[in-house]
Every structure is written in structure tokens, then in C-alpha cells.
N, C-alpha and C positions, 0 to 999 in steps of 0.2 A: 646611632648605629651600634652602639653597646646595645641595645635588646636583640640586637641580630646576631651580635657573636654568642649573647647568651641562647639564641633560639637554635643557632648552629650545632653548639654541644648540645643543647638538650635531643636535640633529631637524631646525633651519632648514638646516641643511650637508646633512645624507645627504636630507632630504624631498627637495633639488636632485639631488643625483647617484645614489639612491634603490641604495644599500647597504643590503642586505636584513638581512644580520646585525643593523649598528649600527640602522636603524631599526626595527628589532623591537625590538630591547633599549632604545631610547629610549620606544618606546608603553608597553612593558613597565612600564618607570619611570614612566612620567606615570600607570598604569592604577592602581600601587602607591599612588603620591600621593594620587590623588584619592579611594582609599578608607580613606587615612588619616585626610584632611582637605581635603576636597570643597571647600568653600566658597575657602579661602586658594588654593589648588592653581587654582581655576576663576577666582581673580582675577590670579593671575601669568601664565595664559594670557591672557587676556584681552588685560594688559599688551605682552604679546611679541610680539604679532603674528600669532603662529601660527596662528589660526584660519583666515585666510585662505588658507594653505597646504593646508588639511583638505583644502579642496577638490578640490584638483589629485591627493588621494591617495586620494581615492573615486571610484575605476575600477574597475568590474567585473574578475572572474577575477585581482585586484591578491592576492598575499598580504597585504597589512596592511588590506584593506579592511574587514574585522568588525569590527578593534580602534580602527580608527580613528571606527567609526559607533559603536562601545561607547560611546568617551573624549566626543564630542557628545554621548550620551545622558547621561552625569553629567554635565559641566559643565552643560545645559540643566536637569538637574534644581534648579540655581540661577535665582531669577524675574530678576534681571540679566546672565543669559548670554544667554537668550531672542533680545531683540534685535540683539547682535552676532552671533547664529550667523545670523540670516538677514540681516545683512548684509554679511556674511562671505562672501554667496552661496554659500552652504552648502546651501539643499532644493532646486534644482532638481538638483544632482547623486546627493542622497539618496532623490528620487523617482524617479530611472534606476533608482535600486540597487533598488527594488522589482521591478525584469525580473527580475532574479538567480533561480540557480534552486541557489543555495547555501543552507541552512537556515540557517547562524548568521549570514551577511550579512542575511539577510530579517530577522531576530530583533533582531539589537541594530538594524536599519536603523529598524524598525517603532517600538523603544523610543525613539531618536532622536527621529523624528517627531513621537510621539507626547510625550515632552517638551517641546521646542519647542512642539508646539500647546498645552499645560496653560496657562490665562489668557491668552493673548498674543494680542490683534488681529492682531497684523505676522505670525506664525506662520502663525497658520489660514488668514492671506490669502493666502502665499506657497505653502501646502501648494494651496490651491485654482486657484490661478492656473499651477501645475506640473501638478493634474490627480494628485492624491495620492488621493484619496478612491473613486477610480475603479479603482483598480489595486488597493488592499486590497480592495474589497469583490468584487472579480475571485477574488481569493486566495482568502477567506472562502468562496466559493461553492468551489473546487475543490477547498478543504482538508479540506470540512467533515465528510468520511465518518470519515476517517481519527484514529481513537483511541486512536495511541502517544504517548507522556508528552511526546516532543520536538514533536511537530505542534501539541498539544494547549496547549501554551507559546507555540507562534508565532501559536495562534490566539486565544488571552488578551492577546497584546499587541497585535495589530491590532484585535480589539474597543477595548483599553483606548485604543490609539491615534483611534480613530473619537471614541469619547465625548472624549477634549480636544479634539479639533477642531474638534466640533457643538455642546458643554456652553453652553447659554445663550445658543445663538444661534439663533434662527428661520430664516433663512434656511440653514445651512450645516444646520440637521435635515431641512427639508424640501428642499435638495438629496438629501442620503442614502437619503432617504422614496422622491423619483423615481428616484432609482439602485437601488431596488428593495429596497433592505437589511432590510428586516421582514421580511419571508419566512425570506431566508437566518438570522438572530437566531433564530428562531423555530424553525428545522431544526437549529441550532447546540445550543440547546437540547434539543431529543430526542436527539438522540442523546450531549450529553454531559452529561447529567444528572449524571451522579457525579463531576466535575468539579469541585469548591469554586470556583477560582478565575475557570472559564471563564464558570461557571453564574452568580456574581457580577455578573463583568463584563457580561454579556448583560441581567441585571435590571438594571443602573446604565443601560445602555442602551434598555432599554425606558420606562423611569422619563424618562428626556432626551424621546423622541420622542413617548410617549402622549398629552401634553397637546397635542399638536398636531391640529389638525383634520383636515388632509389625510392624519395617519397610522392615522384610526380604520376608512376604509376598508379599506386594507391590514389591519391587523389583524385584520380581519373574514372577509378572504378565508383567515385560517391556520387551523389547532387551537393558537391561543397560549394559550387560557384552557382547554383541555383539558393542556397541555403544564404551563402554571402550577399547576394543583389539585393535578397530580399532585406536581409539584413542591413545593407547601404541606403536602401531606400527610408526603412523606419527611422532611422540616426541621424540627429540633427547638430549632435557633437563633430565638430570639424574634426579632432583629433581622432575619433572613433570611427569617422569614415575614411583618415588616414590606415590606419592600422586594417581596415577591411579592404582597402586598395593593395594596401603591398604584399597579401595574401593572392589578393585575387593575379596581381603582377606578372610572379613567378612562373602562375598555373598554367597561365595562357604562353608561355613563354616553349610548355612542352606539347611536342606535335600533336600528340594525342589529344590530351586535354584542351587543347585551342582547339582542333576539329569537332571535340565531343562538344564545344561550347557554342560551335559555331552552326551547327546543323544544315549546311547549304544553304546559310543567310536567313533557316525562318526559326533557329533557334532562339528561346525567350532570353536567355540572357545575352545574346546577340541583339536584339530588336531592342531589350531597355537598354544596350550599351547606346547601338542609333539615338536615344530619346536622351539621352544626357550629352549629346553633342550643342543641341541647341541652348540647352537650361541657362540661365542667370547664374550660376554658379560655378567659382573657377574651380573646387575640385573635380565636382560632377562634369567640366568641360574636360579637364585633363584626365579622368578615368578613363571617358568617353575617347576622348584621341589615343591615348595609349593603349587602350583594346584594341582599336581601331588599327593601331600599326602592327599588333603581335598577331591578329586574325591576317595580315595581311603578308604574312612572310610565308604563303602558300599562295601557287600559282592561281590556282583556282579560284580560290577567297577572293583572291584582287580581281579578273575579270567580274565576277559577278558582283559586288561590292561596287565596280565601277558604272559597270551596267545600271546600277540599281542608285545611283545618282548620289553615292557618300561623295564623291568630288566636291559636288557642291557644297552640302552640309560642310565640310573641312574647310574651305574657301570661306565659307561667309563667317565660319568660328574665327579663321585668322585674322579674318578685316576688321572683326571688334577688340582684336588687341595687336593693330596697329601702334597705334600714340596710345607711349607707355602702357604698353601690354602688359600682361602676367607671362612673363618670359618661359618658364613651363609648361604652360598651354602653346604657348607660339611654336617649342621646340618638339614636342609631344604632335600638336598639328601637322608640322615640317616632315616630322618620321613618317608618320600615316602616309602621308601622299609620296615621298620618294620611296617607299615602299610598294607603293599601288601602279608608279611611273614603268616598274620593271619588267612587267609583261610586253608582250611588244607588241602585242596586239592593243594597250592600255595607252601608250605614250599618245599615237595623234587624236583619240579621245581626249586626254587631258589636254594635251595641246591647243585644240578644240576649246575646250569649255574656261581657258584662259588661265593656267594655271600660274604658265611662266611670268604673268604680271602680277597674280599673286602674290608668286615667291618675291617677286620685283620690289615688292612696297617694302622689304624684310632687309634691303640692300645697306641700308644708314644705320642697323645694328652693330652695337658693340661688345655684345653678348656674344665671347665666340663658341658657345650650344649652338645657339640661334646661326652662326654664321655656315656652321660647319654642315647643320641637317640644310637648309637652304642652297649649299655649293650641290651637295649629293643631290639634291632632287632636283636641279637644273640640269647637272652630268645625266642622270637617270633618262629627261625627257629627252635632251636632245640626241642619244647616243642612235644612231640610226637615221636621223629625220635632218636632212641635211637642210631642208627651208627655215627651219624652229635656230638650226645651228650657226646660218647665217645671221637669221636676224636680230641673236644675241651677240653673236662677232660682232656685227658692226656697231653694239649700244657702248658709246662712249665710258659713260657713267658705270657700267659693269667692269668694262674691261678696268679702266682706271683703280676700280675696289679691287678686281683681282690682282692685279699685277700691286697690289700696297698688301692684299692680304698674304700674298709672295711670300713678305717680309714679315713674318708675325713669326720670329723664331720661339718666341714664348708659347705658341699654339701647335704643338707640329700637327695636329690635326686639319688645321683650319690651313695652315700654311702645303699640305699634300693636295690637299683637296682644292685647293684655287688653284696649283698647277696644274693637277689632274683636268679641270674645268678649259682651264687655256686652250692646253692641248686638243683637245675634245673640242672644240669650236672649231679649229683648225681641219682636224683629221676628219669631223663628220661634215663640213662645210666645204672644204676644198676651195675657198674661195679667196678671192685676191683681196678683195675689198678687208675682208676679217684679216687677213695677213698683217694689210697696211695698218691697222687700226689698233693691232696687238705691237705692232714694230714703233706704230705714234706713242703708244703709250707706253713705252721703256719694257715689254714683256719677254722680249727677247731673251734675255740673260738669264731670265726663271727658268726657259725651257732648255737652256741650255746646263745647267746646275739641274736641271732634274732629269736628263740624261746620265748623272752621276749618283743617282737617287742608289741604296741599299736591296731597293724593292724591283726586282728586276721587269714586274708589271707598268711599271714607274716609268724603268728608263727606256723602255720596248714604245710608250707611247710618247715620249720624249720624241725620240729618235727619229719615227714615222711623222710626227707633227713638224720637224727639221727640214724631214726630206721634201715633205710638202712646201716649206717656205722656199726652200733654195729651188725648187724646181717650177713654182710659179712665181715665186717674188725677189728671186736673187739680190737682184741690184739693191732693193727698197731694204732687204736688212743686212747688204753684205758687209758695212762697218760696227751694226751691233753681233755680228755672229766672230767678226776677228776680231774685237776688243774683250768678248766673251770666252777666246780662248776657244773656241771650237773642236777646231784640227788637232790641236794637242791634245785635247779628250776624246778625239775619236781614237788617236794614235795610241792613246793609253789603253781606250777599250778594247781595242784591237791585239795590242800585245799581250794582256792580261790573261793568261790561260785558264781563271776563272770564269771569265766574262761566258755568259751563255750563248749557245747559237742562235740564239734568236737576233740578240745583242751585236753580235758580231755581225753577221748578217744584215743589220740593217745600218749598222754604222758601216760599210763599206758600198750600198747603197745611195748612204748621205753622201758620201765621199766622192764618188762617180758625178753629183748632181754638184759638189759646191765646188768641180772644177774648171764651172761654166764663170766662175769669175778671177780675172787677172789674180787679185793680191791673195786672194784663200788659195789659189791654186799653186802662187809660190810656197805659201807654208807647207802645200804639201809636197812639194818637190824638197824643199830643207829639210825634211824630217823622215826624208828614207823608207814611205811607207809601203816602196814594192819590195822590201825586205820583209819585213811583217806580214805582207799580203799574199808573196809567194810563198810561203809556210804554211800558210792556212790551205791550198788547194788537197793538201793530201787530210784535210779534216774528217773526222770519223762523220761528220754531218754532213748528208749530199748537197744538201742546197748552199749551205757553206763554200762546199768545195766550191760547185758550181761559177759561186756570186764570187771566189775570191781568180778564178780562171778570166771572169767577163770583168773583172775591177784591174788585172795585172794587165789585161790586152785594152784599158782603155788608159791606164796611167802611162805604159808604154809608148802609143800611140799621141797620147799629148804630150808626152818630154819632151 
């Protein structure tokens, strides 16, 4: 490395009197070094000063000006060169260099940049404050026809140079969003599909902007997800058709762009999503079911969708991953159909075409994704259909998984939604049989603790699913509803001047109904609830008042 400190002075002598020989053969050497040994080479610069001189020697129509914006792009490729190169005042003369209309000054200039910006606060602010981001994506638009190898090189690095600029920053994305830059990505894309690196580069970029709000309109206004299919289809890199998925994910996630994708069921990137349902292939099955659930979170999409027999398609995808399935397919499947269950015109269709034995086979997962879309899209079907709701009340083997998945405090997902599920058999079924069968298998106490739920949707069906027990099945749970502490948690709800009217309202309701039994009806005599009850009658809520008038003339009457 002694010829390198002697090549370092000799570069400070001729960069001053700017001898073209000796300073070419001085870059030459430095270019040698640094692909020997990058790191050491980028810290003896560092030392020497030199950086600063760079400057003075990125002049347009310069001969050394390529080699010299090369020698930035390596040493920047170290993360503590970064901030000496821009205080070296080194990007406001490298964003000139973007006027150049020389190809290899633009190329290594581009790489530079785009170094510098990879992680660097100080970077991307000094590229934005020089007005960098503006003059690439200038390029990118007038480049973008042209599809010889060298074009096609300078337009992979100022992609690659955009994504370190914007990579995880919200505002420097939705700058590039208003500079217009989706479109052009998007046109970058058709036409250079056979591209590996550019085609890459362009998904890394779209993958950066998608999650952005203000970019879903834009991509709405393109064929990106006509341009992407096509793309998933050619790709036989698993990774690559990852990366074209979770572009496509987002897109369909905005109302717009799912409807523009969707075209009233006879959109083409609609019909090939249908055709990757059945494929051999677990991503192309799980694209195919995750389309399938984001098309479906519009009312319309799911009648017609159901109509047009995705039911089944969905159904016979989750039966091949039964025993030991691809759990992301199973959960992805799961979505699509409790999604499609929500119409209410849809539910005794699916019910019909046998869904709920479907989800059924899904019961012995441990997978709590798997558990949690499976509870929702049972809630989903039966909510309404009181024959569907019975005949899961009374399946042993459910009830027993619900009332254990109660207890999954490690899930609170999975642990709402099997209450929710309880309840919901109960309320939509009205039936004695589901009573007795939730009260057999210890259920009692979950719905009683989810009348204490945070979520006052929660504890509203709590409540109603209570009233329902005590007033057909009394006897059958009246020891799991007083060891569960009942009465004291109505009395709490009731006093609570939080508690909503809904809340209140129906917990004096409950209370009217569970004093149809001896021992619950002394706790509510020990606990003084026509103090509480007659306070409620002058409630700002009529029905309130009402219910607390016709609760104080029935407590009265039974003391």
C-alpha cells in the first residue's frame, strides 16, 4: 500500500496543474486499489484529503470526469465514506453531472449518487436539496424506449439510485409519487420485461412506494397489474414471484384499483387470478386466494364471484392442504371465503355448497392464522341462519375447541373470536339443545368474562347471548352462571356511569330473566340493585329509562 500513498500525493500535485497523462494513471491506480481492497484504500482516502479535491475535478466534458465519479461510487460503497463524500461537497457537482449527455459519466455518476444515498440521512438530503431526484426521473422518462444493453445499464442504476434515496422514507417516496415516477416504472416495465436486472430493480421500487397511500391512486391510473401478471406468469424464480406478489398485494387492497382489476368478474387479471387457484403451485395458489379475498371485500365482487362458483374452486384448494398443508394457503383460502360469507344473500349459498364442513376439517389446527380466519368465517355464515347455527351448537367437538380456544390468552385474536363464535350460536340459534351443550362443555364462564370485554360490541353480545340462556335454560346453567360471578358483574355494569346504553340496557334485561332462579335471585337481593336501577329511570337514553322503570316494578314485586 506504500504505492498508494505515493499515488495519493502524486493526484494532489497534477489534480492542481491537471496533467492528463499523470492524472489518468494516478485514477487508474487508485481504481486498481480499491478493487483490490475497497475498504483500506477508502480509508487512506479518506485520510489524505483528497476527497475534497474530487470536486474541483467533476467538470462536465473533463476527460477524468467518469473515473473520477466511478472512484465516489466505490469508496461510498463503504457506510463511513458516506458522510465525508457529502462533506467533501461532492453532490451538488455530481447532480450537474446528471446534464451530461455522455453515457458513462451519467452511469458511474448515477452509481455514485446512488451509493451515497444507500442508509444515509445526510445523502438523500443533500441529493434532494441539489434537486437530484428530478433530473433522473427526467432521464428515466426519455430513456425508456430504448433497449440496447448500455441504455438498459444506465436505466438499472438510476432505478437503483431512486430506491436508496426514498428506501424508508415517506416523505422522499411521496416526493417521487408527485414527480410522477409510477407511470414512467410502470412503462419501464413493458417494455423491458426481459430485463432481469432492470425488471428487479423496478419491483424493489414498487414494493418501496406501494404501501403508500397517495401512490394507490397513481397506480390505478396505469396497466401495473396487467404488466405484473404478465410478469408472474414468465418467472419461474420463486423469489421473483414473491417480490411481484407483494406489489400486486397492496394494489388490490385500494378500492379503486381492486375494482379497475376486477372488471365485473370478466377482468383478465381477474380470470388469470381464477386460473392460479387450481395450479400445483403453492405460491401461485396463495396469490390466487389472496386476490381472491381483497376482490372480495366489496359487496358486489362476492355476489357475483359466488354466483360464478369461486366457492368451490376455494373449497377443493383447502382440501389439498388438509394434512399438513401450506398454512398460508389454508389462511389466505380461510380469508377469501369469510370474506365472500358477508353478503347475506351469499351465506345460505355457501351453506348450501358445504362450506361449514369445510372449514370443519381446519378444527385440529394449531396454527392460530389458521384458527382465527376459520372462527370468522363460521361467525360470518351462521350470523342470520338460525338452522346452520344450531347445527354447529350442538357439534360437540367445536364447542369443546371453542370453549379451550377461550383460553388462548397468548392469542387474543383467536381467544375474541371463539367467544364471539359462542355467543353467536347461541343468539342466532335460540336453541335449548346449543345451550345445554355450551353449559356441557364448561362455556359458560367465557361468556360471562366477555361481557367484561373492553369492546363494547363484545360485551353487547355477551349480554344478549346470557339473556338467551337464563331465559330458556336457567336451571341447566344456573350453577355455572353464580360460580362465574354473574350478578356482581351486572351490578358493576350497571353502576359504572361509563358503561354504554346499550350495556346497561341489556344487563338489566339479563337481570329481570336470572330472577327466575332461587339462589341468583338472592345475590340480587344482597346487593341492593334497586338503588342502582332506580337512578337509571331518569337516563338521558329512553329505552334505558324505560327498561330501568319495568326492572324496579319487577325487583319490587319479587322482594
Amino acid at each position: 500500500m506504500d504505492n498508494l500513498s505515493d499515488t495519493l500525493k502524486k493526484l494532489k500535485i497534477t489534480a492542481v496543474d491537471r496533467t492528463e497523462d499523470s492524472l489518468e494513471g494516478c485514477l487508474d491506480c487508485l481504481l486498481q486499489a480499491l478493487a483490490q481492497n475497497n475498504m483500506e484504500t477508502s480509508e487512506k482516502i479518506q485520510g489524505s484529503g483528497i476527497l475534497q479535491l474530487f470536486a474541483s475535478l467533476l467538470i462536465p466534458q473533463s476527460f477524468c470526469t467518469a473515473k473520477v465519479a466511478n472512484i465516489i461510487a466505490e469508496v461510498a460503497k463503504n457506510e463511513f465514506m458516506r458522510i465525508p463524500c457529502v462533506d467533501a461537497g461532492l453532490i451538488s457537482p455530481l447532480v450537474q453531472l446528471l446534464n451530461s449527455k455522455d453515457q458513462e459519466v451519467l452511469l458511474q455518476t448515477g452509481r455514485a449518487l446512488g451509493n451515497i444515498c444507500y442508509d444515509s440521512h445526510e445523502g438523500r438530503s443533500a441529493v434532494d436539496q441539489a434537486g437530484g431526484a428530478q433530473i433522473v426521473i427526467d432521464h428515466l422518462r426519455s430513456l425508456c424506449s430504448r433497449t440496447d444493453p448500455a441504455n438498459e445499464k444506465l436505466l438499472t442504476v438510476f432505478c437503483g439510485m431512486l430506491m436508496n434515496y426514498s428506501n424508508e422514507n415517506d416523505s422522499l417516496q411521496a416526493q417521487l409519487i408527485n414527480m410522477g415516477v409510477i407511470p414512467t416504472l410502470v412503462k419501464l416495465l413493458g417494455i423491458h420485461c426481459q430485463n432481469a436486472a432492470l425488471t428487479e430493480m423496478c419491483l424493489v421500487a414498487f414494493g418501496n412506494l406501494a404501501e403508500l397511500e397517495s401512490s394507490k391512486e397513481q397506480f390505478a391510473s396505469t396497466n401495473i397489474a396487467e404488466e405484473l401478471v404478465k410478469l408472474f406468469k414468465k418467472q419461474i424464480e420463486h423469489d421473483k414471484r414473491e417480490m411481484i406478489f407483494e406489489v400486486l398485494a397492496p394494489l388490490a387492497e385500494n378500492d379503486e384499483s381492486m375494482q379497475k382489476l376486477f372488471e365485473g368478474g370478466k377482468g383478465n387479471v381477474f380470470q388469470r387470478v381464477l386460473s392460479w387457484i387450481p395450479s400445483n403451485n403453492h405460491q401461485l395458489q396463495l396469490a390466487g386466494a389472496l386476490a381472491i379475498a381483497n376482490f372480495a371485500r366489496n359487496d358486489g365482487n362476492c355476489i357475483h364471484m359466488v354466483d360464478n362458483g369461486i366457492v368451490e374452486k376455494l373449497m377443493d384448494l383447502l382440501d389439498r392442504h388438509v394434512e399438513d398443508g401450506n398454512v398460508t394457503v389454508q389462511h389466505a383460502a380461510l380469508s377469501a371465503l369469510r370474506n365472500l360469507a358477508i353478503p347475506v344473500v351469499n351465506k345460505a349459498k355457501m351453506l348450501s355448497a358445504g362450506v361449514t364442513e369445510a372449514v370443519l376439517k381446519f378444527l385440529k389446527s394449531e396454527m392460530p392464522p389458521v384458527q382465527f380466519k376459520l372462527l370468522g368465517t363460521l361467525r360470518m355464515l351462521i350470523d342470520a341462519q338460525a338452522e346452520a347455527a344450531e347445527q354447529l351448537g350442538k357439534n360437540v367437538k367445536l364447542v369443546e375447541r371453542l370453549v379451550e380456544w377461550c383460553e388462548a390468552k397468548d392469542h387474543a385474536g383467536v381467544m375474541g373470536e371463539s367467544n364471539r363464535l359462542l355467543s353467536a350460536l347461541i343468539r342466532h340459534s335460540k336453541s335449548k339443545d346449543v345451550i345445554k351443550t355450551i353449559v356441557q362443555s364448561g362455556g359458560i364462564k367465557h361468556l360471562v368474562t366477555m361481557a367484561t370485554s373492553e369492546h363494547v360490541i363484545m360485551q353487547n353480545e355477551a349480554l344478549v347471548a346470557l339473556a338467551l340462556i337464563a331465559a330458556l335454560e336457567l336451571g341447566t346453567a344456573e350453577k355455572d352462571l353464580e360460580s362465574a360471578k354473574l350478578v356482581q358483574i351486572l351490578h358493576r355494569l350497571l353502576a359504572d356511569e361509563r358503561s354504554a346504553p346499550e350495556i346497561k340496557y341489556n344487563s338489566m334485561v339479563l337481570i329481570c330473566a336470572l330472577i327466575g332462579s332461587e339462589s341468583l335471585h338472592k345475590e340480587v337481593q344482597d346487593l341492593a340493585f334497586l338503588d342502582v336501577v332506580s337512578k337509571l329511570r331518569s337516563h338521558e337514553n329512553k329505552s334505558v329509562a324505560q327498561q330501568a322503570s319495568l326492572t324496579e316494578q319487577r325487583l319490587t314485586v319479587e322482594s
